[in-house]
C-alpha positions in Angstrom: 22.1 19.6 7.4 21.5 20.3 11.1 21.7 17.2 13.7 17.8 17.8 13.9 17.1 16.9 10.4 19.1 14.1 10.4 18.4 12.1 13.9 15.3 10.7 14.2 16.0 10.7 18.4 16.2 12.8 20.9 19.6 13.5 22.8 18.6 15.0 26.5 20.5 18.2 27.6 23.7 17.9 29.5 27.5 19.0 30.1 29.6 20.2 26.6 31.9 17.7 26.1 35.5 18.5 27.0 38.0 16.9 24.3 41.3 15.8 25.5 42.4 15.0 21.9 42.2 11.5 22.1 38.8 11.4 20.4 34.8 11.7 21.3 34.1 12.0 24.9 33.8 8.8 26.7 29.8 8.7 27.8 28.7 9.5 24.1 29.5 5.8 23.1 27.8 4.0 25.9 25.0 6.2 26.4 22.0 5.4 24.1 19.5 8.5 23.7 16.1 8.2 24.7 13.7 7.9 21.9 11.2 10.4 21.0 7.7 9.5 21.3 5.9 8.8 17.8 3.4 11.0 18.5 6.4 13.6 18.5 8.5 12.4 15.6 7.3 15.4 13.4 8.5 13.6 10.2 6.6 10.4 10.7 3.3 12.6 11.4 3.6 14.8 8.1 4.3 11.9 5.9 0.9 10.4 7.8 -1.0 13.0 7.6 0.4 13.3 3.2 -1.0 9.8 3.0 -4.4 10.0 4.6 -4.7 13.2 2.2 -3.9 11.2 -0.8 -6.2 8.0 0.3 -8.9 10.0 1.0 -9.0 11.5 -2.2 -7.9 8.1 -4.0 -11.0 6.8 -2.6 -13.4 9.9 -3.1 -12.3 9.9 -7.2 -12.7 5.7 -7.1 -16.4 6.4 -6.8 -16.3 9.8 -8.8 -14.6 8.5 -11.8 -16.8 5.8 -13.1 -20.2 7.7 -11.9 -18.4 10.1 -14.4 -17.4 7.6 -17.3 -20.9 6.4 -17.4 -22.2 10.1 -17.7 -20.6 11.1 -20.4 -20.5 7.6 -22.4 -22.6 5.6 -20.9 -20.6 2.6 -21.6 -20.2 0.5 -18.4 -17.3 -1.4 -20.1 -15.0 2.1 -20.7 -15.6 3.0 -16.7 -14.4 -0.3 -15.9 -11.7 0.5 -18.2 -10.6 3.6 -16.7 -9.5 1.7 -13.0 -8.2 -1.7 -15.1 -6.1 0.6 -17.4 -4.5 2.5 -13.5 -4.0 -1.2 -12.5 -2.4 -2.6 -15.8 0.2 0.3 -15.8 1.1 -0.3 -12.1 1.6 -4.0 -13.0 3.7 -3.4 -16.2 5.8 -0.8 -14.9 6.1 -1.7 -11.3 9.4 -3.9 -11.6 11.4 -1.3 -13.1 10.4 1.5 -11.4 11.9 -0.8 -8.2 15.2 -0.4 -9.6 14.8 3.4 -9.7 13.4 3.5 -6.0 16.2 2.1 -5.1 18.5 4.3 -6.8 16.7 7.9 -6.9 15.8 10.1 -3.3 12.8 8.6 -2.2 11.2 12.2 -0.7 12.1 14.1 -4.5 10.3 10.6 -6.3 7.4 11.1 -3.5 6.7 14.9 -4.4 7.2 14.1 -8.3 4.7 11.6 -7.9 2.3 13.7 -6.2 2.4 16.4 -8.3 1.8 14.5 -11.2 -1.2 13.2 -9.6 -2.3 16.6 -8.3 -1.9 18.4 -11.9 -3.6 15.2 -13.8 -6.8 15.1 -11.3 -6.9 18.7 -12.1 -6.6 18.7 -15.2 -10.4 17.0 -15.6 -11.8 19.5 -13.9 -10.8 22.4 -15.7 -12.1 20.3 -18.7 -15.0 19.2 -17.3 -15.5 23.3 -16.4 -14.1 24.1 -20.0 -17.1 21.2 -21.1 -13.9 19.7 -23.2 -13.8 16.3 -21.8 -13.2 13.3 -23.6 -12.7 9.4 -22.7 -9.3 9.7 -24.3 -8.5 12.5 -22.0 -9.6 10.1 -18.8 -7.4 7.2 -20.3 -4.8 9.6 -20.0 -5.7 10.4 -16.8 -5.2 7.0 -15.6 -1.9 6.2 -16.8 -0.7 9.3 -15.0 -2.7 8.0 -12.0 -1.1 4.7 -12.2 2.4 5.8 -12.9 2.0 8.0 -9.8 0.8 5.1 -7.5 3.4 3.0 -8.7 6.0 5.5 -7.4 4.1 6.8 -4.7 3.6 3.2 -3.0 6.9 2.3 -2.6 9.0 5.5 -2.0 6.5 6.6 1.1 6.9 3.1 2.8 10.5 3.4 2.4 10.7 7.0 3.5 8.7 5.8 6.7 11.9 3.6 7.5 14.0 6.7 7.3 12.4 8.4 10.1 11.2 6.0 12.6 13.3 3.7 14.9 12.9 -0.1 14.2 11.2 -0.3 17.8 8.8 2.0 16.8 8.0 0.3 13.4 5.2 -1.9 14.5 3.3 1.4 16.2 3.8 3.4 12.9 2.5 0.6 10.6 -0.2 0.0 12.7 -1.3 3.8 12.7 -0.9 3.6 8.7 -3.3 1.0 9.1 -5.9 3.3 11.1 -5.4 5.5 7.9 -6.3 3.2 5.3 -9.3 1.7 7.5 -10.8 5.7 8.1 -10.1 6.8 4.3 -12.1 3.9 3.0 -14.7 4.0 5.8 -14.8 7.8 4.6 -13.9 8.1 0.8 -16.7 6.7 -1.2 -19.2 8.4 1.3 -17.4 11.8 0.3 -16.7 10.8 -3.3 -20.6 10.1 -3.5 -21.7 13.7 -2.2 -19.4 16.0 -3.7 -20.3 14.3 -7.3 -23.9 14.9 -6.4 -23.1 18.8 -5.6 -20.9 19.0 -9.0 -19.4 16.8 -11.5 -16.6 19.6 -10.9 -16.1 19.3 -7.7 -14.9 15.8 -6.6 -11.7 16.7 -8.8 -10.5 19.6 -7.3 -11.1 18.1 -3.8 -9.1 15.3 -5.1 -6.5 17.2 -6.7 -6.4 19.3 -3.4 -5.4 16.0 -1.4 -2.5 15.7 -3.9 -1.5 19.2 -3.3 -1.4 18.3 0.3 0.4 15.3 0.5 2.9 17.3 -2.0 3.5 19.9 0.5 3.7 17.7 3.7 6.7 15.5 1.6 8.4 18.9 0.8 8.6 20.3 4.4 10.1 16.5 5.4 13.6 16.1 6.1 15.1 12.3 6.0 18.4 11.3 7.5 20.9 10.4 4.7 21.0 6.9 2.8 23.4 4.4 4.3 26.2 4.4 1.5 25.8 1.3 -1.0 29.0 -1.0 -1.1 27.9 -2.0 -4.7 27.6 1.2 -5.8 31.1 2.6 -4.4 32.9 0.0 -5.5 31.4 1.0 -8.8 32.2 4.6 -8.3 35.8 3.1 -7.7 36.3 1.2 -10.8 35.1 3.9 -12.7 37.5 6.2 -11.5 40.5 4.1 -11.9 39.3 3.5 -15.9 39.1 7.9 -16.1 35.9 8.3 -14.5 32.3 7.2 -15.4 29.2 9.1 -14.9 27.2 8.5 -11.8 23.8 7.2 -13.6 26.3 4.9 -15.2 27.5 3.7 -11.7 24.7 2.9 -10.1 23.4 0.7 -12.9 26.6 -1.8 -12.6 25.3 -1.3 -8.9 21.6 -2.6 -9.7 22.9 -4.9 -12.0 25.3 -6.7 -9.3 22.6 -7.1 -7.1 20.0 -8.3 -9.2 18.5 -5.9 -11.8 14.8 -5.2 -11.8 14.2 -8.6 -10.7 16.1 -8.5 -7.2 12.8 -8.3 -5.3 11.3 -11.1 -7.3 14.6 -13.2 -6.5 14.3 -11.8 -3.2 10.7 -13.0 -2.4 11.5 -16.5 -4.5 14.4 -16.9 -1.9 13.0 -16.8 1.6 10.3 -20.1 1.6 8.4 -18.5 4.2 7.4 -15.1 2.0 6.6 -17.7 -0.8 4.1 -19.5 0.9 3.1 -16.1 2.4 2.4 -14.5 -0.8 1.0 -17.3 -1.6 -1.8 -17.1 1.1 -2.0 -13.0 1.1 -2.6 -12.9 -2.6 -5.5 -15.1 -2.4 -6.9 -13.3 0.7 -7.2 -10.3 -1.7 -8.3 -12.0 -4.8 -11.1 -13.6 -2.5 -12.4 -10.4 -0.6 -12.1 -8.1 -4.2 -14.5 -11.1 -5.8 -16.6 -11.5 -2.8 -17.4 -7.5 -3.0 -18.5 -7.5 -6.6 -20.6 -11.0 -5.9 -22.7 -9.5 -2.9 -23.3 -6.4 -4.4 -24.6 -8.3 -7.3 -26.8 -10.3 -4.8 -28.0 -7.4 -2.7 -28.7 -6.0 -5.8 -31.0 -9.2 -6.8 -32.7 -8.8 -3.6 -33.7 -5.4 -4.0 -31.8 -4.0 -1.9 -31.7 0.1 -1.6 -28.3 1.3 -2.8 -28.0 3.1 -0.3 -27.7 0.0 1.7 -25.8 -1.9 -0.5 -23.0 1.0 0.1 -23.4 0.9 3.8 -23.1 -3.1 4.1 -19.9 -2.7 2.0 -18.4 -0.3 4.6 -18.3 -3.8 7.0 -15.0 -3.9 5.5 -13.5 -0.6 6.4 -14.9 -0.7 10.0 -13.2 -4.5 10.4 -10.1 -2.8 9.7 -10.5 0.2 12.0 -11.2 -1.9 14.8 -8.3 -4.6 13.8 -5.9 -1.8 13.8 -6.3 -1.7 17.7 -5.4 -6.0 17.9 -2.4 -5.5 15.9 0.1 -5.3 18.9 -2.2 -8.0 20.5 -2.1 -10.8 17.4 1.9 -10.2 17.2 2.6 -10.9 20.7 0.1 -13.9 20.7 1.5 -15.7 17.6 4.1 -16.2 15.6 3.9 -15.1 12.1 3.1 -18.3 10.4 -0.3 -19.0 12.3 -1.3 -15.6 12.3 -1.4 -16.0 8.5 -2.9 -19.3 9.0 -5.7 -18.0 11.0 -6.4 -15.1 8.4 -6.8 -17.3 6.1 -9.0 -19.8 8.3 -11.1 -16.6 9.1 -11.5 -15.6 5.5 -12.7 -19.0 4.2 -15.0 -19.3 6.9 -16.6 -15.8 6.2 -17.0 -15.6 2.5 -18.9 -19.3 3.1 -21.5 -17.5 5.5 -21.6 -14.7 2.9 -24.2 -17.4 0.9 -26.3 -17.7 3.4 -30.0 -16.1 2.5 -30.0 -12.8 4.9 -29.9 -9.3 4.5 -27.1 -6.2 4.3 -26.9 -6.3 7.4 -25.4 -9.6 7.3 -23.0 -9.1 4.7 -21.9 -6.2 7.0 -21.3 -8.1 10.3 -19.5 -10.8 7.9 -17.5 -8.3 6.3 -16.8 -7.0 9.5 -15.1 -10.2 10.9 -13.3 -11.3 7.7 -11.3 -7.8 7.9 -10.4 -7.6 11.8 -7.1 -9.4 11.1 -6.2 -7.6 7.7 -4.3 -5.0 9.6 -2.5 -7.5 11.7 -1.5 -9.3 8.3 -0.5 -5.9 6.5 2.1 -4.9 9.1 2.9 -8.5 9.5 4.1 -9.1 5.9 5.6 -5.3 6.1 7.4 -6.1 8.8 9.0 -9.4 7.5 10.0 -8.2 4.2 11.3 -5.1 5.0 13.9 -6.1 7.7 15.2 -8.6 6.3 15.9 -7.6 2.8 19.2 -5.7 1.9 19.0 -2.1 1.0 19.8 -2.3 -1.9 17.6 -4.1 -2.7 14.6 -2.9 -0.3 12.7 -0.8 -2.8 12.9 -3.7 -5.7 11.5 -6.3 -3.0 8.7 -3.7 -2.3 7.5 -3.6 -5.6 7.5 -6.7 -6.6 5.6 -7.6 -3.7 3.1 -4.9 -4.2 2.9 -6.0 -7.8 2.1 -9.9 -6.3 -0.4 -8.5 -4.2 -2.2 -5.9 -6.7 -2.7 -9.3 -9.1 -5.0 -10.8 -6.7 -7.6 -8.1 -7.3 -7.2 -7.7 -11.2 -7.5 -11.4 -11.0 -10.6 -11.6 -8.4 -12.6 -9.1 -10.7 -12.6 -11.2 -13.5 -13.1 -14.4 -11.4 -16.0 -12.8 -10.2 -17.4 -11.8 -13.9 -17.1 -15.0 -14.9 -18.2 -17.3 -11.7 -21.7 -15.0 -11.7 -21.8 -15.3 -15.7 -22.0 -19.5 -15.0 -22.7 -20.6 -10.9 -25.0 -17.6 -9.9 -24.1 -16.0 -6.7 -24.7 -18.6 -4.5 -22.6 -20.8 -6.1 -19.6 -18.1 -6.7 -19.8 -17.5 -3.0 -19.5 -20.8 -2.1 -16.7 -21.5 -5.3 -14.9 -18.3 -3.1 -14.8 -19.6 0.1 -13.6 -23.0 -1.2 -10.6 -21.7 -2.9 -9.8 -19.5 0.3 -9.9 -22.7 2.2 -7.6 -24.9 -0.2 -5.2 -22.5 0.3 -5.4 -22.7 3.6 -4.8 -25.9 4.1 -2.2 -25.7 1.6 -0.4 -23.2 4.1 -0.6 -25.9 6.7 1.0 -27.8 4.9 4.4 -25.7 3.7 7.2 -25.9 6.3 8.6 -22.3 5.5 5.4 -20.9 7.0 5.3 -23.1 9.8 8.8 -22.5 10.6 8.2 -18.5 10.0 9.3 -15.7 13.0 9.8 -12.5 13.7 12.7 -10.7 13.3 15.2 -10.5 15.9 
């Protein structure tokens, strides 16, 4: 592998080194090269431009999918089925597929995943062309989904690490941020007009974005994977007892540093990622509940759909224009208050969310409760990620996705239930009171208080 695919900086042009035999010439150790802007880091960009692909089209089928479900059964129960079943097999299998992100190449996992996704999405529309489609056949559909995202997640945020310098970490997770914030400003907007050109059509646009990502990850080269101490001294063992097969190897390796539960041990460790967690996983438990709640009071007000959908959007232009205060929140605060203060925001929002006004309301509140998010994504990225071993990077990332996707599995069924018995109002108001007590609960816990950045 040639220098380029392997160095993610640039080394300026000069004089050939002249060897005197005594080793590496002496201005190689002492000069650092410069680094290459991230606009320029080629590697970085293609694994960008593979995820918005793949978010856009997560977020065109989220719409496409149950408009679909309800078509053909007209069960509202099996199209909430169909995005709870995606959800329950990222939960379930989300620990153990940690252990194997930390042991398989991350770009091979990423391009597996992908084209499982691709050939799944398409698979419903040649069904749906064929006229062959059944709800057992979209089940299907989403555990393939799920498995993929499950993969997917954690391999591309590790792959990101391979190719950008740790001083360019914050710029590249904040321009994953403008991703996210464009593909879900965009998404359901698209997901909604191609469904009412075809039911067809939605899926092979989605299954396209799949293709793409697939073929932006192939044409991505990663510098090598630091060596793992665990694992050679594993490899050595084995060879002094007559040899032992690799697989074999680097399971005494994942064992030795904590199994599928590393990153659960990982996160239980560090006091201020516990009462982090603690305060992120409630942020999402609180805005997923709050969007099912307002929609059902928009709804009770008569509001045109097409209004509901546009006050919902409140959220994905928050975190467009939050992307842009990332750099600004960091510098300002340390990491502790700026979770604080997330929170503090979010209580305070979802309260105003009761009061007796229109979309447009709910979209200028929505608006504010999301301007931070991006701060607080790269925030807890950040944290986790360079502080954790290696080893046990990929296992950390999991299980912290895993925390994080419970607070919306959890905030839809919160929601069912606080509608079912309090009424909006009074689900709104149970919302921003929970939000709040965990808050002040955050105040409270010394491990967030005491919290930095990394050095």
């Amino acid at each position: 592998m040639s220098q380029s695919e392997t160095e993610p900086r640039e080394v300026p042009p000069g004089p050939p080194e002249q060897d005197d035999g005594s080793g590496p010439a002496a201005g190689t150790a002492r000069d650092r090269p410069p680094l290459v802007p991230l606009r320029r880091n080629w590697r970085f960009q293609l694994l960008w431009v593979g995820a918005t692909s793949t978010t856009l089209g997560v977020e065109a089928a989220d719409v496409a999918y149950p408009l679909l479900v309800l078509a053909l059964t007209g069960s509202p129960a099996l199209a909430g089925l169909f995005g709870f079943t995606q959800l329950i097999v990222i939960l379930l299998f989300g620990l153990p597929i940690g252990v194997l992100a930390d042991r398989w190449d991350h770009r091979r996992v990423l391009v597996g995943a992908e084209a499982a996704r691709a050939v799944a999405t398409a698979s419903v529309a040649v069904a749906l062309a064929m006229d062959r489609l059944t709800a057992v056949h979209l089940l299907l559909v989403a555990v393939v989904l799920g498995v993929g995202t499950a993969f997917g997640g954690p391999v591309r945020m590790l792959l990101i690490r391979a190719v950008v310098p740790d001083e360019q970490l914050t710029q590249a997770l904040t321009q994953d941020e403008v991703r996210e914030g464009a593909a879900g400003l965009l998404g359901p907007a698209v997901g909604g007009a191609l469904y009412g050109v075809s039911r067809v059509v939605p899926f092979v646009a989605c299954a396209v974005t799949f293709s793409v990502s697939l073929v932006c990850t192939l044409f991505v080269r990663v510098p090598p994977r630091a060596k793992d101490p665990a694992a050679d001294a594993g490899a050595g063992a084995g060879d002094g007892a007559g040899g032992g097969d690799g697989e074999e190897r680097g399971a005494a390796a994942a064992e030795e540093s904590g199994g599928a539960f590393a990153g659960v041990l990982e996160l239980v460790r560090q006091p201020a990622l516990r009462g982090s967690l603690l305060l992120v996983g409630t942020f999402y438990l609180v805005l997923t509940a709050v969007t099912l709640t307002v929609v059902v009071k928009l709804q009770a007000q008569d509001t045109p759909p097409g209004l509901v959908g546009f006050a919902l959007t409140g959220s994905a232009v928050g975190m467009l224009l939050g992307s842009l205060l990332v750099k600004r929140l960091h510098g300002w605060m340390a990491p502790g208050r700026l979770l604080l203060l997330v929170s503090a925001v979010a209580a305070l929002c979802v309260t105003l969310l009761a009061a007796p006004f229109a979309w447009w309301w709910v979209f200028g509140v929505l608006v504010v409760a999301t301007l931070t998010t991006p701060a607080l994504r790269v925030l807890i990225d950040i944290m986790i990620l360079r502080q954790v071993p290696e080893d046990r990077r990929g296992r950390t990332i999991v299980a912290t996705m895993t925390v994080l996707q419970c607070g919306p599995a959890a905030g839809t069924l919160g929601a069912g239930l606080l509608l079912q018995f309090a009424g909006t109002t009074g689900a709104i108001l149970a919302l921003g009171g929970l939000q709040a007590v965990v808050t002040l609960v955050g105040v409270a816990d010394r491990g967030v208080a005491a919290a930095r950045w990394p050095e």
